[in-house]
MOPAC internal coordinates of N, CA, C and O (Angstrom, degrees):
PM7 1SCF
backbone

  N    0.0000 0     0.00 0     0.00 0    0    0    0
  C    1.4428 1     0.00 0     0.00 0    1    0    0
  C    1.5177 1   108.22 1     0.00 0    2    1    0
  O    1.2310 1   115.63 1   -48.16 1    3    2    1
  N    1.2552 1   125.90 1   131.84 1    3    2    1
  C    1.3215 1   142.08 1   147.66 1    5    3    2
  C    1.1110 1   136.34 1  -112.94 1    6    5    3
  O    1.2310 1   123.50 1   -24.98 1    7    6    5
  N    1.2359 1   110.89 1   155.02 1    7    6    5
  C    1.7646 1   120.82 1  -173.92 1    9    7    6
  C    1.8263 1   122.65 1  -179.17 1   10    9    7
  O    1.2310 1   129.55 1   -24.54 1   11   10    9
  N    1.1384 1    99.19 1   155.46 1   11   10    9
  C    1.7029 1   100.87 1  -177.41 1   13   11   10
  C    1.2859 1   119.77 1   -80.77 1   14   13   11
  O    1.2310 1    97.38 1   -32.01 1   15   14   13
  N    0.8843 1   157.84 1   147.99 1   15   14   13
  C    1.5698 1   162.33 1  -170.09 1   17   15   14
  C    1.9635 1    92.85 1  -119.24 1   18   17   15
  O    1.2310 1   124.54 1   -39.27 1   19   18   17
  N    1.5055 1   108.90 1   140.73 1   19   18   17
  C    1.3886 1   115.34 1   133.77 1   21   19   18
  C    1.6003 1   130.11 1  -128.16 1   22   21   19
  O    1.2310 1   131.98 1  -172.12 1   23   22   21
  N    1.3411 1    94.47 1     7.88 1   23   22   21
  C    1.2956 1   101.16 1   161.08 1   25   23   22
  C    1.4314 1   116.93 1  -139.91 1   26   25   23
  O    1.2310 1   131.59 1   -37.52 1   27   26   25
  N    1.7115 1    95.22 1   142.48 1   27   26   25
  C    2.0309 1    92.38 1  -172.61 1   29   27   26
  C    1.8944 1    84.87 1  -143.79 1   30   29   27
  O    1.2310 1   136.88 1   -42.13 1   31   30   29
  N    1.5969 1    84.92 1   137.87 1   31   30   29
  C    1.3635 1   104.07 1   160.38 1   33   31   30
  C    1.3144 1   120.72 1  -126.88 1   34   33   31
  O    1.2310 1   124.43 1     8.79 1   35   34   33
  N    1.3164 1   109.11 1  -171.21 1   35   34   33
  C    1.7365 1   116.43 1   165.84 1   37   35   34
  C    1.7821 1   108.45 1  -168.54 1   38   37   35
  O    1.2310 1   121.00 1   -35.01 1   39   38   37
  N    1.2558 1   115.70 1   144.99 1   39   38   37
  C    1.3072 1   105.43 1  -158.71 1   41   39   38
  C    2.0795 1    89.48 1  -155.52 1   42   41   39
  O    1.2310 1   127.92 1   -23.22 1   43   42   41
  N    1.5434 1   102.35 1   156.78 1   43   42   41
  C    1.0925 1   117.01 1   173.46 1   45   43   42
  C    1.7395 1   113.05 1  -132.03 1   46   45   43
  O    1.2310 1   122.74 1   -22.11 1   47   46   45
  N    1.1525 1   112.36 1   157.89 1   47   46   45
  C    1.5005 1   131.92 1   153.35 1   49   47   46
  C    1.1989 1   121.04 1  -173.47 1   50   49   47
  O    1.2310 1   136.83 1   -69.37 1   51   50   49
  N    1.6859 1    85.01 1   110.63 1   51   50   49
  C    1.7582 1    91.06 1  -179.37 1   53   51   50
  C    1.4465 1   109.82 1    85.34 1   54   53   51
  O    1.2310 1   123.27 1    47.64 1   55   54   53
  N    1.5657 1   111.33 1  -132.36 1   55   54   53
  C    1.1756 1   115.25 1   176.22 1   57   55   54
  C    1.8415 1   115.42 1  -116.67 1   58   57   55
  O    1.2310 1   123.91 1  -147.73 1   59   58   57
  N    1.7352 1   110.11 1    32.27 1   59   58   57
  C    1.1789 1   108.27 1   149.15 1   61   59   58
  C    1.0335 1   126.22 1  -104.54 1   62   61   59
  O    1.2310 1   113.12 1   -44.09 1   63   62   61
  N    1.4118 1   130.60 1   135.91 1   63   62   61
  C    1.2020 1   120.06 1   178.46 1   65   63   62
  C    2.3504 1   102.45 1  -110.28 1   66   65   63
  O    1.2310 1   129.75 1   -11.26 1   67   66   65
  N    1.5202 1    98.81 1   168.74 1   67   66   65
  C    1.4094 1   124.41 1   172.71 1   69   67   66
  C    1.4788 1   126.97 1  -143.06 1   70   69   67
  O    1.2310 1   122.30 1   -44.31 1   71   70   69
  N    0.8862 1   113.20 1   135.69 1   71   70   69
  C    1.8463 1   118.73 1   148.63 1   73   71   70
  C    1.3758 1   109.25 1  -141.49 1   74   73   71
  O    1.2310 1   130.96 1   -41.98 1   75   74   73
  N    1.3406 1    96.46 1   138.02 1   75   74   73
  C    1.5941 1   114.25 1  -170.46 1   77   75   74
  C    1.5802 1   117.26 1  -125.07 1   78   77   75
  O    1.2310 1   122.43 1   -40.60 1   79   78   77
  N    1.3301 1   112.95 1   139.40 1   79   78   77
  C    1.5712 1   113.99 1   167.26 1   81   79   78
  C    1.4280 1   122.33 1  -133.38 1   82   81   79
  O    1.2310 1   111.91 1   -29.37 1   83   82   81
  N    1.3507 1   132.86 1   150.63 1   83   82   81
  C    1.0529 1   150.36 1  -136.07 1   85   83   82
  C    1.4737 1   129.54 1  -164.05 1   86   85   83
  O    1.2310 1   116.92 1   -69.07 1   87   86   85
  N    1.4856 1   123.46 1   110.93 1   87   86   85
  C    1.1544 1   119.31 1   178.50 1   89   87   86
  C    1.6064 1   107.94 1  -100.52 1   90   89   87
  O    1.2310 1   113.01 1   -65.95 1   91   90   89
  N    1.2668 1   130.81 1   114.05 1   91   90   89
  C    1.5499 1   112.24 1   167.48 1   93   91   90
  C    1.3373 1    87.36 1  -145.43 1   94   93   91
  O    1.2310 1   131.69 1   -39.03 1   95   94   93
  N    1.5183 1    95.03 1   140.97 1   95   94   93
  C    1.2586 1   132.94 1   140.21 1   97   95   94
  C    1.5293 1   121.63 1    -1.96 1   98   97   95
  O    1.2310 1   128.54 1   104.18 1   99   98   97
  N    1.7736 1   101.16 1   -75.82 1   99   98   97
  C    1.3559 1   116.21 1  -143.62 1  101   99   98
  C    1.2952 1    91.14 1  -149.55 1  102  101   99
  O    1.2310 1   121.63 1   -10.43 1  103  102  101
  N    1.3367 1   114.48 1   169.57 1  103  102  101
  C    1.4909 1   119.28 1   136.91 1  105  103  102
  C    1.4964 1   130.51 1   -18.70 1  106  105  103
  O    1.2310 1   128.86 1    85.96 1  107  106  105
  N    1.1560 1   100.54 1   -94.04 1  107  106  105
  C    1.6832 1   122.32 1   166.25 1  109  107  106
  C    1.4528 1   112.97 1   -56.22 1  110  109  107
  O    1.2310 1   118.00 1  -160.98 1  111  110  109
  N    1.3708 1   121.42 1    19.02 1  111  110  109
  C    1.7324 1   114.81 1   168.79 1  113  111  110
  C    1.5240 1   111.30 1  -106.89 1  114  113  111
  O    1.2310 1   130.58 1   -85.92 1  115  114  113
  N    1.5527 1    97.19 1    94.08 1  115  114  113
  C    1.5142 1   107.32 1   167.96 1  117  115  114
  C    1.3075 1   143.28 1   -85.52 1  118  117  115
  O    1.2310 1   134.24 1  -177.48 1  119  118  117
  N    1.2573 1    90.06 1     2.52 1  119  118  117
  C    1.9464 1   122.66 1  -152.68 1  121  119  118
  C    1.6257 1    83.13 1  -106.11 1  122  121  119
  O    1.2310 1   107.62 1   159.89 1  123  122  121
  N    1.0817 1   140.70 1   -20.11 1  123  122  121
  C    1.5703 1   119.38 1  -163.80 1  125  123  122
  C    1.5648 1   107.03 1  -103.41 1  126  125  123
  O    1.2310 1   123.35 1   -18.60 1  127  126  125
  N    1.7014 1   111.18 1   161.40 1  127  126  125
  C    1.1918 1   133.07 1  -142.54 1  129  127  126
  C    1.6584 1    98.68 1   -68.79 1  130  129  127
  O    1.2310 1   127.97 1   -55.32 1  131  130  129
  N    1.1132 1   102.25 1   124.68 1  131  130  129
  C    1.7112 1   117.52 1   168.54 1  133  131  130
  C    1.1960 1   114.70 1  -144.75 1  134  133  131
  O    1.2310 1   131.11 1   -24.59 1  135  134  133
  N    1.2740 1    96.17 1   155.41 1  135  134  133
  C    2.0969 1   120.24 1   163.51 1  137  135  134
  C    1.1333 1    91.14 1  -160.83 1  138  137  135
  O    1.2310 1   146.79 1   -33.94 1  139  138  137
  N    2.0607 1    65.48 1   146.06 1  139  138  137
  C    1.7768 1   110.27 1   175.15 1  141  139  138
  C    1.3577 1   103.61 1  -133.46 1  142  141  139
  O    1.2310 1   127.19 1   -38.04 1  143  142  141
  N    1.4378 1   103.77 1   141.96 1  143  142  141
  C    1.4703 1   118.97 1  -171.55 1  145  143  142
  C    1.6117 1    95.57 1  -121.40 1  146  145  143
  O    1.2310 1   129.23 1   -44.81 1  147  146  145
  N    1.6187 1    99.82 1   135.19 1  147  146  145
  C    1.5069 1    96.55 1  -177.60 1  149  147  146
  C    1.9930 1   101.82 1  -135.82 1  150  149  147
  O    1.2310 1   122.12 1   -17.26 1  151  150  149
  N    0.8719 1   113.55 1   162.74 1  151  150  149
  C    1.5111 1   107.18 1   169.24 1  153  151  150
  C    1.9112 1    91.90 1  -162.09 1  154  153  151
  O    1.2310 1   125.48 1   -35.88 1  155  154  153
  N    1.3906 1   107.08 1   144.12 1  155  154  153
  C    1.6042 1   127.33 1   170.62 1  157  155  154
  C    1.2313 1    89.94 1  -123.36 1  158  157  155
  O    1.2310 1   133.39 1   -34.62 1  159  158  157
  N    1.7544 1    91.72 1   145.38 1  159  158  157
  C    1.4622 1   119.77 1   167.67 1  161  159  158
  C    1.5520 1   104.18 1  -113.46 1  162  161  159
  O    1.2310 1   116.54 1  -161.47 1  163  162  161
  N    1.4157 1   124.18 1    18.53 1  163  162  161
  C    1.4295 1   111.27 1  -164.78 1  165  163  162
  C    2.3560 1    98.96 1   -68.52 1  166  165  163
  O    1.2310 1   133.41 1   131.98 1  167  166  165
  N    1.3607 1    91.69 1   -48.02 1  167  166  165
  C    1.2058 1    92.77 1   173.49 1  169  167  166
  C    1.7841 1   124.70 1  -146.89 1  170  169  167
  O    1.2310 1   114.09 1   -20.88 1  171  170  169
  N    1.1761 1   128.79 1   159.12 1  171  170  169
  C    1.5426 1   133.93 1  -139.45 1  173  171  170
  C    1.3240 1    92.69 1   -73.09 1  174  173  171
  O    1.2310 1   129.56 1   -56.78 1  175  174  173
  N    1.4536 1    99.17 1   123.22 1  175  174  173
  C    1.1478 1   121.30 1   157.22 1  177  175  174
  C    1.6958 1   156.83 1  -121.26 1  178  177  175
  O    1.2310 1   133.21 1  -160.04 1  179  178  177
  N    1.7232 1    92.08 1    19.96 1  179  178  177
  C    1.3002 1   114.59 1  -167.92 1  181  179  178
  C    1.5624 1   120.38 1    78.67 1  182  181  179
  O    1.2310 1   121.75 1   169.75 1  183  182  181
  N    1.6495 1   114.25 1   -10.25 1  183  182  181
  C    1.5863 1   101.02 1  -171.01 1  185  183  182
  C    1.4915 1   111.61 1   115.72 1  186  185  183
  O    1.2310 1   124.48 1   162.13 1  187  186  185
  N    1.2070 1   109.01 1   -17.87 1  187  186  185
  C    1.7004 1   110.00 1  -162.98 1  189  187  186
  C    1.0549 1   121.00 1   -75.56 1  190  189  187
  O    1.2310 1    94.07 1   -45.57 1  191  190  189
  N    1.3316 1   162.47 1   134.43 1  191  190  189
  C    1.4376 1   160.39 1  -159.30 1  193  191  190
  C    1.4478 1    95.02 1  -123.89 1  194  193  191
  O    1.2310 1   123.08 1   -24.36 1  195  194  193
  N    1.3916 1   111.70 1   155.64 1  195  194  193
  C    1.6892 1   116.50 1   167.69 1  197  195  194
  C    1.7823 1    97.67 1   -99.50 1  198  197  195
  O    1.2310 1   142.24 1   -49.17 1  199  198  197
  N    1.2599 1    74.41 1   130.83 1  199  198  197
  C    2.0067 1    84.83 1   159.45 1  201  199  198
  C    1.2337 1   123.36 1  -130.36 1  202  201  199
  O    1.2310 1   124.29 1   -70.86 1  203  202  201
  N    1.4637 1   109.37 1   109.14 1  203  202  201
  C    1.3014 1   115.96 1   168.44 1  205  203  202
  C    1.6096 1   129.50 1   -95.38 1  206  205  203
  O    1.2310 1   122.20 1   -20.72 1  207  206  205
  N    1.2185 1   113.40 1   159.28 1  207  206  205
  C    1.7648 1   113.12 1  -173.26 1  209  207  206
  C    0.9812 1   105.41 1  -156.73 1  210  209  207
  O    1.2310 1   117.58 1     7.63 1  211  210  209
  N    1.5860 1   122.22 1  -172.37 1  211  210  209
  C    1.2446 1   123.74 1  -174.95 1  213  211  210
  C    1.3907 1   114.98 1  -101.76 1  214  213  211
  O    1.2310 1   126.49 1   172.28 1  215  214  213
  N    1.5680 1   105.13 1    -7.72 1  215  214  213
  C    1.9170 1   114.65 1   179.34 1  217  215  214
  C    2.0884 1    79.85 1   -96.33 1  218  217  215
  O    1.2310 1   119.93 1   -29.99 1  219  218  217
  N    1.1629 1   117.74 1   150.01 1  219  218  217
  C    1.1916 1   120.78 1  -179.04 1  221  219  218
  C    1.7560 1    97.05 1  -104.05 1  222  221  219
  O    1.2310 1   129.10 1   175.46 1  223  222  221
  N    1.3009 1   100.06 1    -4.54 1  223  222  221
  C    1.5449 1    90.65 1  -178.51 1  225  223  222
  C    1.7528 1   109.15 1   -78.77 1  226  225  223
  O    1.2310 1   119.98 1  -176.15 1  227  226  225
  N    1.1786 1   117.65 1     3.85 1  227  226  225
  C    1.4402 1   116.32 1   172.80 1  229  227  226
  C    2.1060 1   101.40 1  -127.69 1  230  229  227
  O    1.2310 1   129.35 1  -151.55 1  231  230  229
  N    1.0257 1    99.58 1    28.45 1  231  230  229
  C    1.5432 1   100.15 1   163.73 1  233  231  230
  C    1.0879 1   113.75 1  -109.03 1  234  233  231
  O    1.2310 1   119.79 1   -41.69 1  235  234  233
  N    1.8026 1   118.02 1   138.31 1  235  234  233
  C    1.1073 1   152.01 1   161.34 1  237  235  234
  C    1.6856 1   138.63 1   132.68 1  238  237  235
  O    1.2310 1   112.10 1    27.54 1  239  238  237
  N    1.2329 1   132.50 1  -152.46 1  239  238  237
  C    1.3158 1   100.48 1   168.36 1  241  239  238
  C    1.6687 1   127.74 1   -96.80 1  242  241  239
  O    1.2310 1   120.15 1   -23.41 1  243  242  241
  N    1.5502 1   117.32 1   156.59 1  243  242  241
  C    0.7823 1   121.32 1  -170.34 1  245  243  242
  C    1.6059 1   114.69 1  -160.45 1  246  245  243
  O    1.2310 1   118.36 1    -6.14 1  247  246  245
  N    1.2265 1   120.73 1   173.86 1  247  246  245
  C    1.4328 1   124.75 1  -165.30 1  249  247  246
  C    1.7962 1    85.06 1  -106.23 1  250  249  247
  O    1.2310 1   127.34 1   -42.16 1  251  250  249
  N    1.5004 1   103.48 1   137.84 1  251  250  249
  C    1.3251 1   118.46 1   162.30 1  253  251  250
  C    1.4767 1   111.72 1   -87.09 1  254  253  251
  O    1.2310 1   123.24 1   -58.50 1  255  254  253
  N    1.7102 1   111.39 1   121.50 1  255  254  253
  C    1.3839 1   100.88 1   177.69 1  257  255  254
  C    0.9083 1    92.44 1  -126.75 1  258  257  255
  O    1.2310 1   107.65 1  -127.87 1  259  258  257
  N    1.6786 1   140.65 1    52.13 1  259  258  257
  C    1.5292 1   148.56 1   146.72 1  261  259  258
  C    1.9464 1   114.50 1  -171.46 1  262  261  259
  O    1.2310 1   126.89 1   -48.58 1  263  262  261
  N    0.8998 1   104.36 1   131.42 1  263  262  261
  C    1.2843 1    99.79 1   166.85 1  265  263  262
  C    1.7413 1   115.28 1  -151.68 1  266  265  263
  O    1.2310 1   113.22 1   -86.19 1  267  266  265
  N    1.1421 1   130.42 1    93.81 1  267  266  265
  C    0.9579 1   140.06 1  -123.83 1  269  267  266
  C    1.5702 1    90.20 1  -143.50 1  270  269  267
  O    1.2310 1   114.44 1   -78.91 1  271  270  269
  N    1.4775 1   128.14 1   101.09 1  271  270  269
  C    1.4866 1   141.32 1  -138.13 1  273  271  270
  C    2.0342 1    89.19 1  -132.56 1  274  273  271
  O    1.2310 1   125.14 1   -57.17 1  275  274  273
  N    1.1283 1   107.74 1   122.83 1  275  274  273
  C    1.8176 1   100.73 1   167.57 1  277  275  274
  C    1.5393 1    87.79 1  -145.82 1  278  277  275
  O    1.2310 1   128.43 1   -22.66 1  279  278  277
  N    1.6038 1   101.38 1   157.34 1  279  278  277
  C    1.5524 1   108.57 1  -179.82 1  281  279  278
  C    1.3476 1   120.67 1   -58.85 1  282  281  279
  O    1.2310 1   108.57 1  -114.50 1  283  282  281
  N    1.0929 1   138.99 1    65.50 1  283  282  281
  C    1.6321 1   151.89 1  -141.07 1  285  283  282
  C    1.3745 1   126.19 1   130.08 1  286  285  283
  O    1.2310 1   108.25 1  -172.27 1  287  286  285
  N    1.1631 1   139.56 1     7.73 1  287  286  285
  C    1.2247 1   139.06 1  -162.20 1  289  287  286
  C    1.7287 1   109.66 1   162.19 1  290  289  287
  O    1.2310 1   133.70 1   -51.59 1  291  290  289
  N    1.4711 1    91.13 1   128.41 1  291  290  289
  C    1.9461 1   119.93 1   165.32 1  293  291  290
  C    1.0547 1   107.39 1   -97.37 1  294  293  291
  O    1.2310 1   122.16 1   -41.19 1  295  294  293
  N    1.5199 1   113.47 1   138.81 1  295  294  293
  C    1.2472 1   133.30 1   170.56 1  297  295  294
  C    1.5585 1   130.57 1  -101.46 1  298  297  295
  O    1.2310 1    99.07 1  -173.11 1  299  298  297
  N    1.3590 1   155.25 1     6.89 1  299  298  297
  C    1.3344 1   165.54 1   -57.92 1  301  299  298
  C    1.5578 1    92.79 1  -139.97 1  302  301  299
  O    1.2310 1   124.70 1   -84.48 1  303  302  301
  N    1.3826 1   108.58 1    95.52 1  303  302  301
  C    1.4625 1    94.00 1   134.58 1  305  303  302
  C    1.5446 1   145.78 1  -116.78 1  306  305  303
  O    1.2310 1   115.46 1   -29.04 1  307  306  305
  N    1.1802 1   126.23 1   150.96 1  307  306  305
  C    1.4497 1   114.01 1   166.00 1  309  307  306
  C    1.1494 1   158.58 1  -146.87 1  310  309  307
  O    1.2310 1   102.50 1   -38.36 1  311  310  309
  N    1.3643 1   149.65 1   141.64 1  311  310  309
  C    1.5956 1   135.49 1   -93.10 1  313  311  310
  C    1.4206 1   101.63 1  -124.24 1  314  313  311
  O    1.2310 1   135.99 1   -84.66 1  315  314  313
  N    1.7238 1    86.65 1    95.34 1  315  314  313
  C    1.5221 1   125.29 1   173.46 1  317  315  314
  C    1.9004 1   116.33 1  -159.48 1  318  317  315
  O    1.2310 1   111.48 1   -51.73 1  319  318  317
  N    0.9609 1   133.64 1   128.27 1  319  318  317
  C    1.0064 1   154.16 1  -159.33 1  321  319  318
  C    1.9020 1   104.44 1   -37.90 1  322  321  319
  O    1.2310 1   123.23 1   119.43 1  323  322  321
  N    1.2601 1   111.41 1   -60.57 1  323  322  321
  C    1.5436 1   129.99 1  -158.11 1  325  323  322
  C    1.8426 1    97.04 1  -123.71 1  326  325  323
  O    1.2310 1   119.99 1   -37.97 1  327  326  325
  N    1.3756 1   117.62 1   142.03 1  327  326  325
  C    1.2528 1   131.30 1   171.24 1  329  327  326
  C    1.0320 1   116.39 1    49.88 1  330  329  327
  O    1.2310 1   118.88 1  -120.16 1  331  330  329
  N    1.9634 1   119.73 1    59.84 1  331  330  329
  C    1.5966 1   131.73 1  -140.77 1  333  331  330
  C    1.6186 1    78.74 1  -140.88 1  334  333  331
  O    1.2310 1   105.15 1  -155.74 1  335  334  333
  N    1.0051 1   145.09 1    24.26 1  335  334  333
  C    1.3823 1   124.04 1  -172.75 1  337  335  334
  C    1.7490 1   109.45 1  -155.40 1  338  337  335
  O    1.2310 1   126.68 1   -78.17 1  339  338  337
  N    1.5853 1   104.76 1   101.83 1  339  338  337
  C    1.6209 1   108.38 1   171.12 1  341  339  338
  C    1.5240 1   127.01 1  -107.42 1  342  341  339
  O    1.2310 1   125.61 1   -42.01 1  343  342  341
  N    1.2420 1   106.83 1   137.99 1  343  342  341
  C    1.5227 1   108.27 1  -172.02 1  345  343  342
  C    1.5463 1   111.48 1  -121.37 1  346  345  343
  O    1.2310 1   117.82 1   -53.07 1  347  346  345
  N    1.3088 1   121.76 1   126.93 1  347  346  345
  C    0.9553 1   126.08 1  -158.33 1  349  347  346
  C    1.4037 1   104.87 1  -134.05 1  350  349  347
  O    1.2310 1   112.33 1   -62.18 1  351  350  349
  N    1.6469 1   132.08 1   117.82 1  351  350  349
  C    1.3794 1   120.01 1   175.54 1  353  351  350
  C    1.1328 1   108.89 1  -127.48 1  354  353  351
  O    1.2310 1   114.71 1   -34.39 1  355  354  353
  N    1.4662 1   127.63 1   145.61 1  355  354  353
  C    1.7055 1   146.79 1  -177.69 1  357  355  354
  C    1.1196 1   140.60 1  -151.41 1  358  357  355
  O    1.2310 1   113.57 1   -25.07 1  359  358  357
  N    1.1938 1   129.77 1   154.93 1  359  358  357
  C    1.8450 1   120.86 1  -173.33 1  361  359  358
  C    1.6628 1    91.54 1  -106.00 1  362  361  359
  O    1.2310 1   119.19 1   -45.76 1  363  362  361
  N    1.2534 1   119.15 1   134.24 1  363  362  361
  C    1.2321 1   127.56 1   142.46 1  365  363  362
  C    1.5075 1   121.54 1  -127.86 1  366  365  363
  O    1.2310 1   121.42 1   -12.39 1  367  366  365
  N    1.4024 1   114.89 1   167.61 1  367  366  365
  C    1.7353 1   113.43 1   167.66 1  369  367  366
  C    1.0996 1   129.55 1   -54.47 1  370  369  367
  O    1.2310 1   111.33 1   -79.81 1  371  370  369
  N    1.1187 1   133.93 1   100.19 1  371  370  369
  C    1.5448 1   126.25 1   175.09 1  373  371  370
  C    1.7853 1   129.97 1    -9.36 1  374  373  371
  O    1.2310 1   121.32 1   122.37 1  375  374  373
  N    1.3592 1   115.08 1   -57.63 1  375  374  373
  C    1.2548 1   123.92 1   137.79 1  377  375  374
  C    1.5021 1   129.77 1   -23.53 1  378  377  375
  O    1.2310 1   121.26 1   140.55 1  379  378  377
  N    1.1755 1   115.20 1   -39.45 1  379  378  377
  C    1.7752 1   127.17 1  -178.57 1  381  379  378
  C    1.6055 1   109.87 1   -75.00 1  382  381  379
  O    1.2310 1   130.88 1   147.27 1  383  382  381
  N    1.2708 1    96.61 1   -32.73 1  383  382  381
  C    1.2768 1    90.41 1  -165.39 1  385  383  382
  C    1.5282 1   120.28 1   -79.84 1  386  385  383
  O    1.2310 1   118.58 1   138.60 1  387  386  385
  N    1.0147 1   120.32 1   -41.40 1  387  386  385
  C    1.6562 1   106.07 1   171.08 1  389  387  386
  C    1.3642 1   121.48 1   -43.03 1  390  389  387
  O    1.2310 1   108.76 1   160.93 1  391  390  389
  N    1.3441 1   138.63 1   -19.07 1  391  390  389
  C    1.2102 1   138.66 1   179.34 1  393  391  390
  C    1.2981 1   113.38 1   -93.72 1  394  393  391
  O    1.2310 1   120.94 1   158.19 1  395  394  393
  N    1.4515 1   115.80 1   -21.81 1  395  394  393
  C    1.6768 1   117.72 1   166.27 1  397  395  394
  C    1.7425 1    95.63 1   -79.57 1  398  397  395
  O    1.2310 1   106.46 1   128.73 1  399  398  397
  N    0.9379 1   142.77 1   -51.27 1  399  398  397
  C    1.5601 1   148.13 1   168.52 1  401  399  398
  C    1.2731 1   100.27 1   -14.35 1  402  401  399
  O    1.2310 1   124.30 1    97.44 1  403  402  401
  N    1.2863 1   109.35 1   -82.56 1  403  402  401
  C    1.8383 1   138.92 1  -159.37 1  405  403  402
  C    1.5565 1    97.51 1   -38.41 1  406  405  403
  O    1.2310 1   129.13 1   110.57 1  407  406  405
  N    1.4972 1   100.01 1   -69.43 1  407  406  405
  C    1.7448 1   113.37 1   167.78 1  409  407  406
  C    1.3218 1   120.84 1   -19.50 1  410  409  407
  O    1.2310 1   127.51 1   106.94 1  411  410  409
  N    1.5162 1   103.15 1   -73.06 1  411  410  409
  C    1.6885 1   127.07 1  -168.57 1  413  411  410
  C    1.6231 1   116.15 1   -64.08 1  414  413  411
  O    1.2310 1   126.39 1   159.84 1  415  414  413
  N    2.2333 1   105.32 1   -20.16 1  415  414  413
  C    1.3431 1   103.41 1   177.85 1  417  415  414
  C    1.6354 1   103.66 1   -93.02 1  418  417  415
  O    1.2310 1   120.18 1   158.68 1  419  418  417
  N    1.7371 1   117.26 1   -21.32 1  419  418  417
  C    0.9328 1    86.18 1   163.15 1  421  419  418
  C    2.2148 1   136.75 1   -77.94 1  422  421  419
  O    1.2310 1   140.79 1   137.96 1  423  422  421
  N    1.1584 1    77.26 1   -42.04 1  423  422  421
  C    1.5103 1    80.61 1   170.36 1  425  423  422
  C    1.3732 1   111.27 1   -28.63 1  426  425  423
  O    1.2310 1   116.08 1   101.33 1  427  426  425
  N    1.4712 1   125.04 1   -78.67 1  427  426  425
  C    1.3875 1   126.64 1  -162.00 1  429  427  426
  C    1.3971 1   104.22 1   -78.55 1  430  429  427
  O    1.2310 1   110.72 1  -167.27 1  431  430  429
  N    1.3447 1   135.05 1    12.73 1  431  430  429
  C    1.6545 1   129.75 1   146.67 1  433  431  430
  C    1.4989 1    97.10 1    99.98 1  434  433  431
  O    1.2310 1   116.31 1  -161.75 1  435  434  433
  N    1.5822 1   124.62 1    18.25 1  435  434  433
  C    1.4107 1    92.49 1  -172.97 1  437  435  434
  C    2.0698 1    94.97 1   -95.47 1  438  437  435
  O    1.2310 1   124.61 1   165.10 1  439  438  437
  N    1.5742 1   108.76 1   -14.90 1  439  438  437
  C    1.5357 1   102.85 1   168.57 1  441  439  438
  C    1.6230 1    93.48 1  -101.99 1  442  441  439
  O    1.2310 1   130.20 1   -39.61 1  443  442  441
  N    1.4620 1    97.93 1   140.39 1  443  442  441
  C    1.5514 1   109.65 1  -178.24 1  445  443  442
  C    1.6832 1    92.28 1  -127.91 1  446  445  443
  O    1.2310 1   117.94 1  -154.21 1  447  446  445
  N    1.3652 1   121.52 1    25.79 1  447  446  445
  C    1.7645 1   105.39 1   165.60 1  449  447  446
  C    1.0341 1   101.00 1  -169.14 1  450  449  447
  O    1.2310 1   126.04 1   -88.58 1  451  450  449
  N    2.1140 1   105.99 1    91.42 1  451  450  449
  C    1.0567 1   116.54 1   173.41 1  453  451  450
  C    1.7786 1   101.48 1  -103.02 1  454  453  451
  O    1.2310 1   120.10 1   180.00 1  455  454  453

């Protein structure tokens, strides 16, 4: 799956973490293509992050076996045979991006002490 983002976040509490992307329209455009990647550390869970989207054929949980973040573009994969691969491209501020980073290294485990 691919798609453009114009909006990207990333957000914490506690021990959930997020980064999110988003194509809308408008305000009121709820219908357009997104994912959110989430993973909790409150308690063991093998690694698995939930991924949700707007195709449901890539919702639920799953093990990230790529996540591969550049100032313009997500890389997502995850470890299942068929419909394992999301592509995600976007403009943000240069400035923005280390804090979507921080997120995305913790999620995929490469920071383990946030």
């Amino acid at each position: 799956m691919r798609f453009h983002a114009n909006n990207v976040s990333a957000s914490e509490a506690g021990d959930y973490f997020q980064v999110a992307f988003a194509f809308e329209k408008d305000e009121d455009d709820v219908d357009g293509p997104y994912l959110r990647v989430q993973r909790q550390f409150e308690d063991w869970h093998g690694g698995v992050c939930y991924v949700e989207t707007h195709d449901e054929n890539y919702t639920g949980h799953f093990l990230v076996t790529r996540l591969d973040l550049t100032p313009s573009r997500l890389l997502l994969e995850i470890d299942r045979p068929q419909l394992n691969v999301i592509e995600v491209t976007f403009e943000i501020a240069p400035a923005d991006f280390p804090a979507i980073a921080r997120i995305a290294s913790i999620i995929d485990g490469t920071i383990d002490d946030y």
